[in-house]
N, C-alpha and C positions, 0 to 999 in steps of 0.2 A: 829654593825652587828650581825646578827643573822643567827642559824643555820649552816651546815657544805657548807664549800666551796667548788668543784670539780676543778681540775686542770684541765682544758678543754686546757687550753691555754699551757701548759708542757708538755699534750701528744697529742700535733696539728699534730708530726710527724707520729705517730701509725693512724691518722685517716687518714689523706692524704695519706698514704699507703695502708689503705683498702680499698678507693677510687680508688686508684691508680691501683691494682689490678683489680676490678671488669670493670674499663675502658677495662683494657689490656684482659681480659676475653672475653668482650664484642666487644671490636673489634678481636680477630681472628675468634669469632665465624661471625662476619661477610666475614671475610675471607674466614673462608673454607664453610660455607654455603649461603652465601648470603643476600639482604634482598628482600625480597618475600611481594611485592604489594597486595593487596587485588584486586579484579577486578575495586571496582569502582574508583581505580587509576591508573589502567593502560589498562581497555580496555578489551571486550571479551567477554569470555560466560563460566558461570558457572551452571555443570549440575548435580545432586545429584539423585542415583538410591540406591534403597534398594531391597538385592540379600539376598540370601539365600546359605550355604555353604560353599565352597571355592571361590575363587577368585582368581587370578593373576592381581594386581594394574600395575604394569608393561607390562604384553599383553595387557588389556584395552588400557592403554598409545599410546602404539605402534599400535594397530589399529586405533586410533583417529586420530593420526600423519599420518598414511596412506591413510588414508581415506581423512581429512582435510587439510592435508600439512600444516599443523600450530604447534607450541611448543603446549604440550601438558605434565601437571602435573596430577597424579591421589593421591588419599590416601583412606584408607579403614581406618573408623569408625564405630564404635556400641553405641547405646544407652544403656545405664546402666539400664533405670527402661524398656523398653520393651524386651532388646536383639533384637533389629531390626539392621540389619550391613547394614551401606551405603556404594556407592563407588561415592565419590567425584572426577567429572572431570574438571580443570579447563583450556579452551582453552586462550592463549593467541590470540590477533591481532590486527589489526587494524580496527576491524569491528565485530559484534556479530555474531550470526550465526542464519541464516533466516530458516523456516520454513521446505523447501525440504532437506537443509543438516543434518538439524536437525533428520530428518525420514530416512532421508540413516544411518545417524552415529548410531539410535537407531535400526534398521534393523540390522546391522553391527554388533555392541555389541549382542546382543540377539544371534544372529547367531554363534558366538564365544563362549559365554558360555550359552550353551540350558539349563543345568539343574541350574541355579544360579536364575532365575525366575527373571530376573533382572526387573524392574519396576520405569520407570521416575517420581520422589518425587518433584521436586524443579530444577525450572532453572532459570536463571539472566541473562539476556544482559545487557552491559555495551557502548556505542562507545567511543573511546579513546579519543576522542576532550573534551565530556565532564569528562571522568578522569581525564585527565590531566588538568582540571580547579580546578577542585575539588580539587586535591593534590597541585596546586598553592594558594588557598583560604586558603587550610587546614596551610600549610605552613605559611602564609601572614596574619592570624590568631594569630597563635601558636608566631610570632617574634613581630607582635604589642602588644600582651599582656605584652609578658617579657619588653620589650622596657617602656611602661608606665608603669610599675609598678617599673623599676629603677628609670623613673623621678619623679615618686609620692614618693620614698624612699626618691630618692636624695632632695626634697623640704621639705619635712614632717621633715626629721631630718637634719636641715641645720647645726644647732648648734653643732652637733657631726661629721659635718663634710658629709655633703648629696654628697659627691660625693665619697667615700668612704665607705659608708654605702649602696648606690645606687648600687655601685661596685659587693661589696661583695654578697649584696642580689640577683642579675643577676648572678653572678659565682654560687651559690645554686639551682637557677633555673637551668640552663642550665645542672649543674651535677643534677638535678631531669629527666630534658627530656630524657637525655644520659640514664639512668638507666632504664625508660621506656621504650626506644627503646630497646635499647638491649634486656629488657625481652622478648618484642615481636620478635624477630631475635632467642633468645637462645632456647625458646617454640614454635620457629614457626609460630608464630601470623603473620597470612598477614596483613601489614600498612594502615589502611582502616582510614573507620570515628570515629571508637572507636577510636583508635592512637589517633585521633585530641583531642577531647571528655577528654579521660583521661589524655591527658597533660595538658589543660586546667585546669581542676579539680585541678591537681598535683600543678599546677601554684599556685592557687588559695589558696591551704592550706599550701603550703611550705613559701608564702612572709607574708601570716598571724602570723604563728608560729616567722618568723623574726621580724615582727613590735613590735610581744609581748616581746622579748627580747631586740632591740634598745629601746622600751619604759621605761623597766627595767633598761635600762640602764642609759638614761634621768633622771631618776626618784633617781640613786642611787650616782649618780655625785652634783646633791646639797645636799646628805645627805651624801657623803663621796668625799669631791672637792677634798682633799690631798692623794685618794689611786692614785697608779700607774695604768694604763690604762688597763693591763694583768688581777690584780686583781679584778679591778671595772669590768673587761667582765669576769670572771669566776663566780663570784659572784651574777648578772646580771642572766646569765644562770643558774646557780643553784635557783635560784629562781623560775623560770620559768619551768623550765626540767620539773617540775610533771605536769603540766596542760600539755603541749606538748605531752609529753609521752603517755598521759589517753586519749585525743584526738586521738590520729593517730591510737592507740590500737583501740579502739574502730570505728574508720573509717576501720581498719582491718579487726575486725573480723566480721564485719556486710558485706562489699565486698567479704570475701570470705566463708562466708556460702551463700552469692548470688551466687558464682562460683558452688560450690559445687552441689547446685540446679541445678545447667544450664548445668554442665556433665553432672547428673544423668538423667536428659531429652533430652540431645544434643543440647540445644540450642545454637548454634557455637556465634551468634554474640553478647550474652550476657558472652559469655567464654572471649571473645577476647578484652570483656572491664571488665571485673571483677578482674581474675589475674596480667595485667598490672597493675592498678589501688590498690589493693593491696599490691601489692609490693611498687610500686611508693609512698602508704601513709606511709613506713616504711622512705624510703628515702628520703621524704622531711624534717620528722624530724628528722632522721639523720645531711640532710645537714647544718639544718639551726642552730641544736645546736653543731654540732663537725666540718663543715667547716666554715659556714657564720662568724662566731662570733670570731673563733682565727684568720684567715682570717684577719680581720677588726682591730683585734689590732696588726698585724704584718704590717698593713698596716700602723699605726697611730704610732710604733715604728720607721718606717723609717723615717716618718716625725719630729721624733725627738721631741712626743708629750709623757707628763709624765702620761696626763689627758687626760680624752676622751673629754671633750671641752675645745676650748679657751676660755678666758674670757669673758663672755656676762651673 
């Protein structure tokens, strides 16, 4: 053996605790905030005006509401490289909004705030039938990928035991997804087609980072058959950790100087897959070298196994 070992598998409690936190984070903020659909999953009309001044995001609201009789969210934004301030309206329903209400509600606004020069940028219809496909696809997408990629784990590394290697690489995924959502719930990100997009992505580099270490680990069982299981996966990952690491970095900092770009122009639907997608590239390697890996020899312990393979 060569080079320094990391105790991955001695301080599995200190990760699973930091884990364990950022869930319980991650779920109250769904608690006391909600999670907030993007339109084209759940229906409606979304209409973006650039004002001048002051504003009240909350009278807007409240005149849409009155006017439409529909839930009604606003938010005031500014462009960083113009200083241009938007006021984002998003109508929830069951149906977009057609042509005449659309001229009442902008009659309406105008009429409310005369000197805001408010002026119609950008609007989206949505209808809810096809939303709600969309967010079933999006979904039915995001569960067949993790799904094959535990049966391609679990086949690919039979000899180490594919159903336990299959396991553990799904437990990583699914805390990659969790991590992703949440960002978008804690930042506010409505759950759109970026959500889909960068979970997918997230999928994609997090069971990578895992094959490279079960391979490592394959590889380090005919060259060391007599270490015990804990050793041969620390070992394994120490191996591995610097390509992982210089990868995800660099999947980092390339996504979020794209973010950076995308505030300083407003580009909203490039924001909303950039910082998810960032974050998310932190926490796949995360999971797959501080959960996937001790994970899998706490598993192989139970089974009262010394070696990561049986004899073959």
């Amino acid at each position: 053996m060569t080079g320094k070992i990391i105790g991955f598998y001695k301080k599995r409690w200190i990760f699973f605790s930091i884990s364990f936190v950022i869930m319980l984070i991650g779920i109250i903020s769904v608690i006391v905030d909600g999670v907030q659909l993007d339109i084209q999953f759940k229906g409606g009309a979304l209409l973006k005006y650039s004002y001048v001044g002051e504003l009240d995001a909350d009278a807007a609201a409240d005149t849409a509401s009155e006017l439409l009789t529909r839930p009604v969210t606003t938010q005031l934004t500014s462009d960083i490289a113009t200083g241009e301030q938007r006021l984002v309206i998003n109508i929830a329903g069951n149906y977009g909004l057609d042509a005449k209400d659309q001229d009442q509600f902008d009659s309406a606004l105008k009429e409310k705030f005369p000197d805001a020069e408010l002026n119609l940028a950008e609007s989206s219809m949505v209808e809810p039938f096809f939303g709600k496909k969309f967010l079933q696809n999006g979904i039915t997408a995001i569960v067949l990928s993790a799904i094959l990629v535990m049966v391609y784990v679990w086949i690919r590394f039979k000899k180490m035991g594919g159903l336990s290697a299959g396991a553990m690489a799904l437990v990583a995924l699914f805390h990659d997804v969790l991590v992703v959502f949440f960002t978008c719930v804690i930042f506010k990100i409505p759950i759109g087609d970026s959500f889909v997009a960068v979970t997918l992505s997230i999928i994609g580099y997090s069971v990578n980072d895992t094959i490279v270490i079960y391979d490592r680990i394959r590889e380090n069982t005919k060259l060391h058959p007599k270490l015990p299981v804990d050793t041969l996966a620390d070992l394994s990952i120490s191996q591995s950790i610097t390509r992982s690491v210089n990868t995800n970095v660099a999947v980092f900092l390339s996504v979020s100087l794209v973010y950076v770009l995308a505030s300083i122009n407003s580009i909203d639907s490039i924001q909303s897959f950039a910082l998810p997608m960032a974050i998310g590239s932190i926490s796949g390697c995360y999971s797959t070298i501080c959960i996937a890996g001790p994970l899998w020899v706490m598993w192989k312990k139970r089974k009262n196994s010394d070696t990561a393979f049986k004899n073959a």
